[in-house]
ZAMARGU-4260 file (C-alpha; in steps of 0.2 Angstrom, whole numbers, plus 5000, padded with zeros to 4 digits):
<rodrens>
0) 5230/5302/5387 | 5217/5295/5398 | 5197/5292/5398 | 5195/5309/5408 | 5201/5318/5393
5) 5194/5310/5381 | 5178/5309/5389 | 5178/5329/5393 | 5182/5332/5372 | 5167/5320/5365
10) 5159/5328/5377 | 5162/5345/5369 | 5162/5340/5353 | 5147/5332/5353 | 5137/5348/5361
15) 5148/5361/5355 | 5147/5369/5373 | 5158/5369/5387 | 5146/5374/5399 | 5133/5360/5391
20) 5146/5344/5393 | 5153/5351/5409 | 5134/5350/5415 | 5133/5334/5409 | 5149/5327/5414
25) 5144/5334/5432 | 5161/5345/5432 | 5166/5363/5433 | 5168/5373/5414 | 5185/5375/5421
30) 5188/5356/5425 | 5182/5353/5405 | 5191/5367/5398 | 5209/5359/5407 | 5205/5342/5403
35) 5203/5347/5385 | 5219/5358/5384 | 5227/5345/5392 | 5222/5335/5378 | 5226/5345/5365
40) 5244/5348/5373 | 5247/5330/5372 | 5241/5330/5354 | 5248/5344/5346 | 5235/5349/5341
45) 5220/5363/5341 | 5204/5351/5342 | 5192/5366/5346 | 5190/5386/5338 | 5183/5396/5351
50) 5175/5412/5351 | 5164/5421/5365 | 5150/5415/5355 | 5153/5397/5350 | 5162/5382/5349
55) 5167/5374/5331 | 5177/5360/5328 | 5193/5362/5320 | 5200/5348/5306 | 5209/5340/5318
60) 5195/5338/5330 | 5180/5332/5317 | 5196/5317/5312 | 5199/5316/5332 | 5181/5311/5338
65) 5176/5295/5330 | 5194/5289/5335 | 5191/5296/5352 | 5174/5287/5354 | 5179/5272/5349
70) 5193/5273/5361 | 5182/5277/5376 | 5168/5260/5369 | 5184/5251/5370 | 5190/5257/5387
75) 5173/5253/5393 | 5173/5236/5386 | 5190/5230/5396 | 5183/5224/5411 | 5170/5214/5404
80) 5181/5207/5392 | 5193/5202/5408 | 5177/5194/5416 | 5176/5186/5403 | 5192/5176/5403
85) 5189/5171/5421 | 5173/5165/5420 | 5161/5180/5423 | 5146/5188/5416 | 5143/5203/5421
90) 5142/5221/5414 | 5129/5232/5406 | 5123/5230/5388 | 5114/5243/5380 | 5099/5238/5367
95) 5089/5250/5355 | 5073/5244/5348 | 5063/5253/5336 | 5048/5266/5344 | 5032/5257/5345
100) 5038/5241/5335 | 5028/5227/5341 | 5042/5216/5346 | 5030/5200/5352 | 5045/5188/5357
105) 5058/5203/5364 | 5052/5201/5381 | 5051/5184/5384 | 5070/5182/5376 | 5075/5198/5388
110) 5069/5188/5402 | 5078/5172/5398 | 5093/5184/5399 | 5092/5190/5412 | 5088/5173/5422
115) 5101/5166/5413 | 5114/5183/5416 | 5109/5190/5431 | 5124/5200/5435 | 5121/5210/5418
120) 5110/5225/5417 | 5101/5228/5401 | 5098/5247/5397 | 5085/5248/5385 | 5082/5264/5371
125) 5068/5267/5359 | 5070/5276/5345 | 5067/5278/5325 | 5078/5264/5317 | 5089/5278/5309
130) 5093/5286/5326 | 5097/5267/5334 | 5110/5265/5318 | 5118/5283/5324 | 5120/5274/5341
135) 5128/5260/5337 | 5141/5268/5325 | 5145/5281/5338 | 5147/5267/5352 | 5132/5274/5360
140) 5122/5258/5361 | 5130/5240/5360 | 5115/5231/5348 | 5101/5236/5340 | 5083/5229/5329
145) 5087/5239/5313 | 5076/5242/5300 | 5083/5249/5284 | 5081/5249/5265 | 5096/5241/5259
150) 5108/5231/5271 | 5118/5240/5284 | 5136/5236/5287 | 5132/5235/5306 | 5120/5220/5302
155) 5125/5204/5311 | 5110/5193/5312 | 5097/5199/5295 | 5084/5196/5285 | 5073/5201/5271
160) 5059/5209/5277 | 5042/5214/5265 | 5032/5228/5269 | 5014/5223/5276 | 4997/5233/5270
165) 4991/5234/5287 | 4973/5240/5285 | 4970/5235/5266 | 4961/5219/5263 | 4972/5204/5255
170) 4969/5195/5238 | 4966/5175/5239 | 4984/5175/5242 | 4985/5186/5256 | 4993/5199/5249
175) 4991/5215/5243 | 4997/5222/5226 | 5004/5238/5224 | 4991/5243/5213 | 4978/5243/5226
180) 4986/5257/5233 | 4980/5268/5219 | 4969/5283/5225 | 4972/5278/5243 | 4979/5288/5257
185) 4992/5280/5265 | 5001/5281/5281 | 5020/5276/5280 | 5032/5275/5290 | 5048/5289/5289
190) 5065/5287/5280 | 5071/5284/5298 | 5063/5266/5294 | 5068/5267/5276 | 5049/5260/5272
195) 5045/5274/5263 | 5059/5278/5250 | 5059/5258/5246 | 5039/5260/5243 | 5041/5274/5233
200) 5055/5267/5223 | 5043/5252/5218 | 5026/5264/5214 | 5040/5272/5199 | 5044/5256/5193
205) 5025/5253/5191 | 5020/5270/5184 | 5010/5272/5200 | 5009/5288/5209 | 5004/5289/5228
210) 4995/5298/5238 | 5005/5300/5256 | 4993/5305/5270 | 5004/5308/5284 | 5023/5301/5287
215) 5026/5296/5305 | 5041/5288/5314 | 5032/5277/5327 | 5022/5261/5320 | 5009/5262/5336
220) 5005/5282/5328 | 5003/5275/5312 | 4990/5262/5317 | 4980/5273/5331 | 4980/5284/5315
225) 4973/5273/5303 | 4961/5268/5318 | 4955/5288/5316 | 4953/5282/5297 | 4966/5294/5292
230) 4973/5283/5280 | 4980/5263/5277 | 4997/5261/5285 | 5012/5253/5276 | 5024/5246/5287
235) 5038/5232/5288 | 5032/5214/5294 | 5044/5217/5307 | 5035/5231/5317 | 5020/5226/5309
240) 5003/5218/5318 | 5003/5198/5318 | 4992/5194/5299 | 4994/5209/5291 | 4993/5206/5271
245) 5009/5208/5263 | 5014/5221/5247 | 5018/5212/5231 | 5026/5224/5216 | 5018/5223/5199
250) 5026/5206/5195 | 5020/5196/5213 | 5035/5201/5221 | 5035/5205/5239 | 5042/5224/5240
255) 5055/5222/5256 | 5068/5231/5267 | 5081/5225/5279 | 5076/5220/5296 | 5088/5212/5310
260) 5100/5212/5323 | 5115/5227/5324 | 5132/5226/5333 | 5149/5235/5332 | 5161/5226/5323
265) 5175/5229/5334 | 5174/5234/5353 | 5161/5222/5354 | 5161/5218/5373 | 5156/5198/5379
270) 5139/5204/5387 | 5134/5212/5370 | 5138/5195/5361 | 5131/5185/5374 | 5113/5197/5369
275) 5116/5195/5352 | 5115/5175/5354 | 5101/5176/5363 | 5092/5187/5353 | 5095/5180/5339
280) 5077/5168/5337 | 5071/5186/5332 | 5077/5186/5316 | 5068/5172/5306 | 5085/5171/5293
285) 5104/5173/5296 | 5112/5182/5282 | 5126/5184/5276 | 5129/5203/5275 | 5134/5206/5256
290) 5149/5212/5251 | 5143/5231/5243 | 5137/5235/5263 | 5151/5230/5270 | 5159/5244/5258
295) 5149/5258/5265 | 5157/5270/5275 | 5155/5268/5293 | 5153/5289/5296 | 5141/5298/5305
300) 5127/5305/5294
</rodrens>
């Protein structure tokens, strides 16, 4: 069994074609097809159904690829972990950041990096926060800024973070209670952000019903819509503008979701851990991640 194989059956498995991952691998159908057989020769086992008009996974093949994708985020990981030992940092680390989150400090940290680890290349991926978590359990990205309603298990470096008001002006406090919100049309952010089911959650407990506007995954939409005055945007701090009034429930309480830093437990390779560090100014907390999301299943969703 080797990296060829696997590579050629996530390939498959994840696209359900052989003519889609052999285009992607950049091999013939009939290379794909072999490696695969090959594979499940050495297995024992059938890891595909095949038909002339689509490819299924089998049982054995849906239990097969999170093993196998692992083992390929692992295989990938060996030679910077043998760097490593002799002194070298080099490698390419792969970081997701939320869509249109205004990550002030990101840059300047990325650059410190960099001038600090020339030798490893940064690969950089935006994306709702729910697809970034996707990534990283499926060994598609090494780190990632998370935002999410409850902790995830993947959290290494978190915080609690409260949900801003963005275009709603603040109390003598500076913040905004969720009563204001009454009769407003509000701009939230999807559940791939996990602002909204958290927001709604909290208008329940109040007795409040809200009046949703438009639900968008990218904060800059959310406020070039609100600039349109097409409704008030509510967002976490974390991909919120600088100064934006923060959401108290109906006893004071800032309304929050999870926010920080994401990693792979295992298969972590140095260069990853060596972003994380310096990364890590970005989250204003370091947290503990509780013992209920540690619990959670690990699966793809």
């Amino acid at each position: 069994m080797d990296a060829a194989k696997l590579s050629a059956f996530v390939a498959v498995a994840e696209r359900l074609s052989f003519s889609s991952a052999s285009a992607d691998l950049e091999l013939s159908q009939s290379t794909v097809s072999t490696r695969v057989r090959e594979l499940e020769r050495e297995l024992g086992q059938t890891l595909f159904v095949r038909t002339s008009r689509r490819v299924t996974l089998t049982a054995a093949g849906s239990a097969a690829l999170p093993v196998a994708r692992a083992a390929l985020a692992h295989m990938r990981s060996l030679p910077q972990v043998v760097d490593e030992v002799a002194g070298l940092h080099r490698g390419t680390v792969r970081l997701g950041i939320i869509a249109g989150a205004a990550h002030e400090d990101l840059p300047e940290f990325l650059a410190r990096f960099s001038t600090r680890y020339p030798d490893i290349e940064l690969t950089i991926t935006s994306a709702p926060s729910s697809d970034l978590e996707r990534a990283l359990e499926h060994g598609e990205l090494d780190v990632g800024y998370l935002v999410t309603a409850e902790p995830s298990p993947l959290f290494r470096h978190w915080t609690r973070d409260p949900l801003c008001a963005v275009a709603l002006p603040p109390d003598n406090r500076g913040q905004v209670s969720i009563s204001a919100l009454i009769g407003k049309r509000l701009i939230v952010l999807d559940s791939g952000a996990s602002a909204r089911s958290k927001l709604e959650r909290v208008a329940r407990s109040a007795g409040i019903r809200l009046t949703i506007g438009a639900q968008v995954a990218d904060p800059a939409l959310a406020l070039d819509l609100s600039a349109h005055d097409l409704g008030h945007p509510i967002m976490p701090k974390a991909v919120s503008p600088p100064g934006s009034p923060i959401l108290v429930d109906s006893q004071g309480s800032p309304v929050t979701v999870s926010a920080g830093l994401a990693a792979q437990a295992v298969h972590q390779s140095p260069a990853a851990g060596l972003l994380l560090e310096a990364l890590k100014p970005m989250v204003p907390a370091d947290v503990t991640v509780p013992q209920r999301a540690t619990r959670r299943r690990m699966s793809g969703r």
